[in-house]
TISEVEX-533782 format. One record per residue (C-alpha): residue in one letter; x, y, z; residue number from 1. Coordinates in nm, 4 decimals. Example, Ala and Ser with C-alpha at 12.3 -4.5 7.8 and 13.67 -1.06 7.14 Angstrom:
residues 2
<kegu><code>A</code><c1>1.2300</c1><c2>-0.4500</c2><c3>0.7800</c3><pos>1</pos></kegu>
<kegu><code>S</code><c1>1.3670</c1><c2>-0.1060</c2><c3>0.7140</c3><pos>2</pos></kegu>
This chain:
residues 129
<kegu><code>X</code><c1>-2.2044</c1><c2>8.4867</c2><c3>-0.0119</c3><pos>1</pos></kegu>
<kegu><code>X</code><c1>-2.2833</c1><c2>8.5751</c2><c3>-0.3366</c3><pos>2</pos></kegu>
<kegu><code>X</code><c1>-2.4236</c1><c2>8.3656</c2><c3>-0.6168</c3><pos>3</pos></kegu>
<kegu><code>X</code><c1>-2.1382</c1><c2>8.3154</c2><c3>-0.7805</c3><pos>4</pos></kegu>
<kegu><code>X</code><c1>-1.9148</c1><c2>8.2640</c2><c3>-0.5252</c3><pos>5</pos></kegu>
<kegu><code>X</code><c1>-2.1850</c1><c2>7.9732</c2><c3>-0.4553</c3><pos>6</pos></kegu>
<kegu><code>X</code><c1>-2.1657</c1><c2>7.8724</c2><c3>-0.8073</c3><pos>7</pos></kegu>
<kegu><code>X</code><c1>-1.7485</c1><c2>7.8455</c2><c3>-0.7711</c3><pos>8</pos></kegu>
<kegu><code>X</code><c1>-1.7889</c1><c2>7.7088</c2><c3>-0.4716</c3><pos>9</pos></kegu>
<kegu><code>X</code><c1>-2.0018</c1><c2>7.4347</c2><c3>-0.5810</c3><pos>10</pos></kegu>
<kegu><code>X</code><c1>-1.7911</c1><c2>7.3656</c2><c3>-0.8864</c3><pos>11</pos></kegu>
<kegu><code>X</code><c1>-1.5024</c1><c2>7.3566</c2><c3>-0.6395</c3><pos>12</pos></kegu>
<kegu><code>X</code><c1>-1.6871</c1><c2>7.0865</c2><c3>-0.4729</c3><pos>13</pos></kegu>
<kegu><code>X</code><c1>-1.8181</c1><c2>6.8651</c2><c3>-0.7517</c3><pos>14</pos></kegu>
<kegu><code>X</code><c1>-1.4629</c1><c2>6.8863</c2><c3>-0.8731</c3><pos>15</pos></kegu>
<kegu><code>X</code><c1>-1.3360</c1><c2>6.7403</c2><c3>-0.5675</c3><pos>16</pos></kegu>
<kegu><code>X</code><c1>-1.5925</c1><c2>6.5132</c2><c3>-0.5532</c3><pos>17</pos></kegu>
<kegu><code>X</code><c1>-1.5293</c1><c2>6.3690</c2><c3>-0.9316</c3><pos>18</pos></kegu>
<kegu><code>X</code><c1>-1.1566</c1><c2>6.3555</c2><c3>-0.8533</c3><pos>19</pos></kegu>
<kegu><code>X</code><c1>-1.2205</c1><c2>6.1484</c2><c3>-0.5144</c3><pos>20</pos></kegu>
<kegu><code>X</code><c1>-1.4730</c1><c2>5.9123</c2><c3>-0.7141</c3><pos>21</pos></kegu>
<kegu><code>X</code><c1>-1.1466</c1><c2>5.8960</c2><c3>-1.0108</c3><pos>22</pos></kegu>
<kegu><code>X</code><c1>-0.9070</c1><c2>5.8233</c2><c3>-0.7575</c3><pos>23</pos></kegu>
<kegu><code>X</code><c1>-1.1552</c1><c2>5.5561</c2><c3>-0.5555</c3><pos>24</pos></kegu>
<kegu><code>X</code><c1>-1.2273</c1><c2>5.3730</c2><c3>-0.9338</c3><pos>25</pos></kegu>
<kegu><code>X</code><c1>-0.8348</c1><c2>5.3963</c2><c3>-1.0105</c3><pos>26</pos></kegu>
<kegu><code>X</code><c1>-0.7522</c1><c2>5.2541</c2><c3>-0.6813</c3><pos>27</pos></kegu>
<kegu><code>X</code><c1>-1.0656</c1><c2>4.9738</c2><c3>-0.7055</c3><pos>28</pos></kegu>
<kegu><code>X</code><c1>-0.9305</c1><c2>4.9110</c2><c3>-1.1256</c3><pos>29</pos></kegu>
<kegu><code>X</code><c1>-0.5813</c1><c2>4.8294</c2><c3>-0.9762</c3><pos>30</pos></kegu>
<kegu><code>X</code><c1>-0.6563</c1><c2>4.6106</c2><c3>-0.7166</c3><pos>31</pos></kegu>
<kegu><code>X</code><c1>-0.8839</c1><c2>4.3977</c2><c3>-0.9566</c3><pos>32</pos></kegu>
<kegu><code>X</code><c1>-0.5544</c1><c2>4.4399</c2><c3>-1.2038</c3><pos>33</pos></kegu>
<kegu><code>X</code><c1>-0.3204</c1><c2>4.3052</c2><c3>-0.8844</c3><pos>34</pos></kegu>
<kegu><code>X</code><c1>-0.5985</c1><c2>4.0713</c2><c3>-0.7953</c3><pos>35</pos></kegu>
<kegu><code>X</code><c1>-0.6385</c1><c2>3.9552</c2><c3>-1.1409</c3><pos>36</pos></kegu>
<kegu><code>X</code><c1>-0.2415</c1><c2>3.9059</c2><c3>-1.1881</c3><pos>37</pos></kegu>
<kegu><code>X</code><c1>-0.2220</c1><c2>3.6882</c2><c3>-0.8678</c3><pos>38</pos></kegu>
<kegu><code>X</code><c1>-0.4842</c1><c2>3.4762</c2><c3>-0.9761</c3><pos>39</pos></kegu>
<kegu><code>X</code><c1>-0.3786</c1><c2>3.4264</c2><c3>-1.3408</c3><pos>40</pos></kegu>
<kegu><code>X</code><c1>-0.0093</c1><c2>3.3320</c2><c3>-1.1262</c3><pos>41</pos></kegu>
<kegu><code>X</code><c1>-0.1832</c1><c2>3.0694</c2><c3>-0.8764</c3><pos>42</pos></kegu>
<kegu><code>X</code><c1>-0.3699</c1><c2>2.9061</c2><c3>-1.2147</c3><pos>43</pos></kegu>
<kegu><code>X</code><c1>-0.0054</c1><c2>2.9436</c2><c3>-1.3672</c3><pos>44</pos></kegu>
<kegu><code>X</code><c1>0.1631</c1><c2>2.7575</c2><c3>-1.0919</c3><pos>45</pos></kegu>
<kegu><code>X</code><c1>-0.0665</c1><c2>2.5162</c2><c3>-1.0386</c3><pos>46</pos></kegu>
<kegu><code>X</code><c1>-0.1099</c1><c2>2.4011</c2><c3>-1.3789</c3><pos>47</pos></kegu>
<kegu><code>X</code><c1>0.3163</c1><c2>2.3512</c2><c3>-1.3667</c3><pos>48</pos></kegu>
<kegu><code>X</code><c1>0.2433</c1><c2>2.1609</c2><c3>-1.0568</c3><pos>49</pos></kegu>
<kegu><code>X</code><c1>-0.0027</c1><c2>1.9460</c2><c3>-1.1886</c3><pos>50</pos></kegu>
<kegu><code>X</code><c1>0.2023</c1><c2>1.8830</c2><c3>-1.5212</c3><pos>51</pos></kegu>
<kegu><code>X</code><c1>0.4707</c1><c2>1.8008</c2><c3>-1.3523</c3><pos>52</pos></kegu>
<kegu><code>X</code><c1>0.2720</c1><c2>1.5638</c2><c3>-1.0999</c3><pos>53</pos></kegu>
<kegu><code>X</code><c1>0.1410</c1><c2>1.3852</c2><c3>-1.4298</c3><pos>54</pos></kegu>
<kegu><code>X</code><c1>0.5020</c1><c2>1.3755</c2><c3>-1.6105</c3><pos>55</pos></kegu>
<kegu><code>X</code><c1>0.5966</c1><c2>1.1923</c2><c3>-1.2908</c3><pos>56</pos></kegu>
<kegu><code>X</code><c1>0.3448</c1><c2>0.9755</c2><c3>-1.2100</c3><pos>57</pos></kegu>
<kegu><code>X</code><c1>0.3805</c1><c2>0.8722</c2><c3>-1.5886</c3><pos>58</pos></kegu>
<kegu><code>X</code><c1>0.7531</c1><c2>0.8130</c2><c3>-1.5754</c3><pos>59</pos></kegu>
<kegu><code>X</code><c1>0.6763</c1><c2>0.6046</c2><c3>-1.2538</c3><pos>60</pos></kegu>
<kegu><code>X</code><c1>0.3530</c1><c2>0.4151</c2><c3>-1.4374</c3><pos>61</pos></kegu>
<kegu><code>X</code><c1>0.6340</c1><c2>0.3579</c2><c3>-1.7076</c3><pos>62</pos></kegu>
<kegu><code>X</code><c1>0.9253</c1><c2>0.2195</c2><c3>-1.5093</c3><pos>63</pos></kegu>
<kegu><code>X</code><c1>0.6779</c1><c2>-0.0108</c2><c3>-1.3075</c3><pos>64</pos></kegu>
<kegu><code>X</code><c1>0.5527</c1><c2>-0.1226</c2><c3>-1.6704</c3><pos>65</pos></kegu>
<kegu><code>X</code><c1>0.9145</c1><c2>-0.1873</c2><c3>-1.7398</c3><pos>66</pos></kegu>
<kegu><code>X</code><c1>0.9804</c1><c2>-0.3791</c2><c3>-1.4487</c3><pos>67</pos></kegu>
<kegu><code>X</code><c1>0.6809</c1><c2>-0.5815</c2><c3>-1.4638</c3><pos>68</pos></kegu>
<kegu><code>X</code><c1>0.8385</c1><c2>-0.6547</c2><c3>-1.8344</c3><pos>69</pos></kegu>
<kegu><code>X</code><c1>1.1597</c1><c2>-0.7754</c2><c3>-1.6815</c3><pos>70</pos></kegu>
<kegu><code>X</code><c1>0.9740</c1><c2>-0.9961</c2><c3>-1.4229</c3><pos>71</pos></kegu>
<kegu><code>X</code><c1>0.7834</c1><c2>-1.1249</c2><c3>-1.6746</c3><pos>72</pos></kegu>
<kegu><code>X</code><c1>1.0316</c1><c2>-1.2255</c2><c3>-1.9035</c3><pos>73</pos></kegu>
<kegu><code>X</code><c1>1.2778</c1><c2>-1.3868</c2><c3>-1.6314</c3><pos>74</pos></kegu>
<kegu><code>X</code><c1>0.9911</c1><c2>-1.5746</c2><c3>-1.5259</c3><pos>75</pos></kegu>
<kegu><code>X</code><c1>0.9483</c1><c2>-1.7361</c2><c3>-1.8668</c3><pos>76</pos></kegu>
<kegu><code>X</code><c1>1.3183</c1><c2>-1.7698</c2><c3>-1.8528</c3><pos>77</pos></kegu>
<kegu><code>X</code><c1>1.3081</c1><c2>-1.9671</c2><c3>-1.5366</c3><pos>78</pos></kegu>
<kegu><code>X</code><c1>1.0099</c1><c2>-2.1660</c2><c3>-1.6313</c3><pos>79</pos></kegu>
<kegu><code>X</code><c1>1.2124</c1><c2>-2.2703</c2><c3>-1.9782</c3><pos>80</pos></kegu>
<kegu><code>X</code><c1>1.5122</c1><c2>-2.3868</c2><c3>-1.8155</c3><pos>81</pos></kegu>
<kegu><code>X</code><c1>1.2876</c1><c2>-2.5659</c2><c3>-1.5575</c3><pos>82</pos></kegu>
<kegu><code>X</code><c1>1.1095</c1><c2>-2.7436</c2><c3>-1.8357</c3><pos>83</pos></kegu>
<kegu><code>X</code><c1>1.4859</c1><c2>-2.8110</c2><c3>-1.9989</c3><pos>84</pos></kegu>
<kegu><code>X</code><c1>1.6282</c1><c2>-2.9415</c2><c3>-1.6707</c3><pos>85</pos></kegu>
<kegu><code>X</code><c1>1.2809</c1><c2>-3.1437</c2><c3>-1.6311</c3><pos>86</pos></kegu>
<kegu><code>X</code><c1>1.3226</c1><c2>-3.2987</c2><c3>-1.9611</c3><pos>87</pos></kegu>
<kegu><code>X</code><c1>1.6646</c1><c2>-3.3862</c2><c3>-1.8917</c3><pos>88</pos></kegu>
<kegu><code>X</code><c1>1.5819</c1><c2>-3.5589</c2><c3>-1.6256</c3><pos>89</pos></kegu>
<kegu><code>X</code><c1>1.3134</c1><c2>-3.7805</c2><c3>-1.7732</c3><pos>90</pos></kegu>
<kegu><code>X</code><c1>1.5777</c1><c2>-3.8762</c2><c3>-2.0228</c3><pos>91</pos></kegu>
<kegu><code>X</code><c1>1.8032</c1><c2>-4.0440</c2><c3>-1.7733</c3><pos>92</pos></kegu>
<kegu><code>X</code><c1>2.0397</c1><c2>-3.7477</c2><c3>-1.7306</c3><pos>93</pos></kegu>
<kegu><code>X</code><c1>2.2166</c1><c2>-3.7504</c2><c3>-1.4091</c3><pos>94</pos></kegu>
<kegu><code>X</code><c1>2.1066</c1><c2>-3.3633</c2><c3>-1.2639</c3><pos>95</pos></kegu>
<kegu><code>X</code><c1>2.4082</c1><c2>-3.3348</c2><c3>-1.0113</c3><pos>96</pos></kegu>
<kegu><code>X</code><c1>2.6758</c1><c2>-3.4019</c2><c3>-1.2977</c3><pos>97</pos></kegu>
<kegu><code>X</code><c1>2.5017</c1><c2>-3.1959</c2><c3>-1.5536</c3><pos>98</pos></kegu>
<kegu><code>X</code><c1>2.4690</c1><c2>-2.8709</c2><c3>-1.3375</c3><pos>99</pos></kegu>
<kegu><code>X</code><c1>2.7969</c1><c2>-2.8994</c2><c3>-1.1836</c3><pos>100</pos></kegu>
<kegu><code>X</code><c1>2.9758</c1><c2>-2.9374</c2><c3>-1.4939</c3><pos>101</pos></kegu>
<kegu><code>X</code><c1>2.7788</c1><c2>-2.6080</c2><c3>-1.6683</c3><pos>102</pos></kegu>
<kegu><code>X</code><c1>2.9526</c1><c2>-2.4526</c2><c3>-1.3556</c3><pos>103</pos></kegu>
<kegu><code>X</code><c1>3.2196</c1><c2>-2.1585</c2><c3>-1.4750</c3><pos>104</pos></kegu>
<kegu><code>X</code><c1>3.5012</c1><c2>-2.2993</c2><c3>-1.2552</c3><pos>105</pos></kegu>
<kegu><code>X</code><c1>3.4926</c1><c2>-2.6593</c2><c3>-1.3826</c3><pos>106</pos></kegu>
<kegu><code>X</code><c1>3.4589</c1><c2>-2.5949</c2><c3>-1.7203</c3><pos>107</pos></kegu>
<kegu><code>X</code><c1>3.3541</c1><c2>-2.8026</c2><c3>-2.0600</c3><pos>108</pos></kegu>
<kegu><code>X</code><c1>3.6826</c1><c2>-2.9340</c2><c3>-2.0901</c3><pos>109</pos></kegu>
<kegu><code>X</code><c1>3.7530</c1><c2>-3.0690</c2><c3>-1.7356</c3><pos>110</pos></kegu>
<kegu><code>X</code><c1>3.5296</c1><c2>-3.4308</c2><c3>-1.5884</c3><pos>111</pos></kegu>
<kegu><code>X</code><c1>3.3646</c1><c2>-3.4096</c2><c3>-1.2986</c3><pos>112</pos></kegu>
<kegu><code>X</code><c1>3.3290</c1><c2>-3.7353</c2><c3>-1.1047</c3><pos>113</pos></kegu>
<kegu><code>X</code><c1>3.0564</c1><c2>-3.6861</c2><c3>-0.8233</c3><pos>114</pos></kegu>
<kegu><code>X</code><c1>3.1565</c1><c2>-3.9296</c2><c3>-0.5481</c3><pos>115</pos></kegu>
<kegu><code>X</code><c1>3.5273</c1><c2>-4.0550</c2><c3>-0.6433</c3><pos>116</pos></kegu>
<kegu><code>X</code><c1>3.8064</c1><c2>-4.0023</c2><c3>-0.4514</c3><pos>117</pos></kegu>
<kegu><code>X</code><c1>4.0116</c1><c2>-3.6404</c2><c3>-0.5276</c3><pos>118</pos></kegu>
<kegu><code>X</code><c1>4.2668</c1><c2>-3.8551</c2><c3>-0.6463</c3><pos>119</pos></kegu>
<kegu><code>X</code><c1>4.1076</c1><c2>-3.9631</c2><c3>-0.9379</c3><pos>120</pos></kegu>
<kegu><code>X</code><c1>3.9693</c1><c2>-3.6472</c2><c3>-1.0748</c3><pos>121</pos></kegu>
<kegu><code>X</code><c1>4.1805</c1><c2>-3.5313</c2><c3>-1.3698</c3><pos>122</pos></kegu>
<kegu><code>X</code><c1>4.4497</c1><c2>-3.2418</c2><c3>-1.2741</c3><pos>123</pos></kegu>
<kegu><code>X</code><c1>4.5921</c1><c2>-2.9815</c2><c3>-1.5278</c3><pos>124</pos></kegu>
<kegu><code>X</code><c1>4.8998</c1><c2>-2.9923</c2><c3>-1.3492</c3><pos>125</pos></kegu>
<kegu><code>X</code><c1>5.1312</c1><c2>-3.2995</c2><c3>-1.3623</c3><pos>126</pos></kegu>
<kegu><code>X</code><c1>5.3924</c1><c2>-3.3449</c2><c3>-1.1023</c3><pos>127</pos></kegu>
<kegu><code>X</code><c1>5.7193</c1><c2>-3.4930</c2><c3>-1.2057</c3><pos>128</pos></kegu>
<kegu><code>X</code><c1>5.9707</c1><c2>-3.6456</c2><c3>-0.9502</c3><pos>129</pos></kegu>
């Protein structure tokens, strides 16, 4: 073989050699480019995930905030018309007359006599003979 059929020859090679080392780094830059792209998509997700886990758990801190409200104010409700009904009381009011007659079905305009016989509760409707 002559020198420069050595010299092509070599050329030849070191060619083949630079375009297998090109092709390896290609390969290697697009895996770190796929590898890269997955990862940026996992932080993606899971940032979504996690702002959604904190938009929830506020909404739920929020409604049990709200419900505690509620609780809270019924329970000063309650404790007001306990201390209403308790002053009543002291002042000689007879309880079972007073809370039946707040009752819907009896009405402010109609008496209600606790103990008497049904015939002398008043009736709205008079029978004539």
């Amino acid at each position: 073989m002559s020198e420069s059929e050595e010299q092509t020859q070599a050329l030849e090679e070191f060619k083949l050699r630079r375009e297998k080392e090109r092709i390896k780094l290609k390969h290697e830059m697009e895996q770190k480019l796929q590898d890269h792209t997955q990862e940026m998509q996992k932080l993606t997700q899971d940032w979504v995930l996690e702002e959604e886990r904190l938009v929830y758990q506020s909404a739920l801190k929020l409604e049990a905030e709200e419900l505690e409200a509620k609780l809270e104010v019924e329970k000063k409700e309650h404790q007001l018309k306990a201390a209403h009904l308790e002053s009543l009381r002291e002042l000689g009011v007879d309880m079972t007359r007073y809370l039946v007659a707040r009752q819907p079905q009896f009405g402010p305009e109609k008496e209600v006599i606790v103990g008497a016989p049904t015939s002398t509760i008043p009736s709205n409707h008079s029978s004539t003979i």
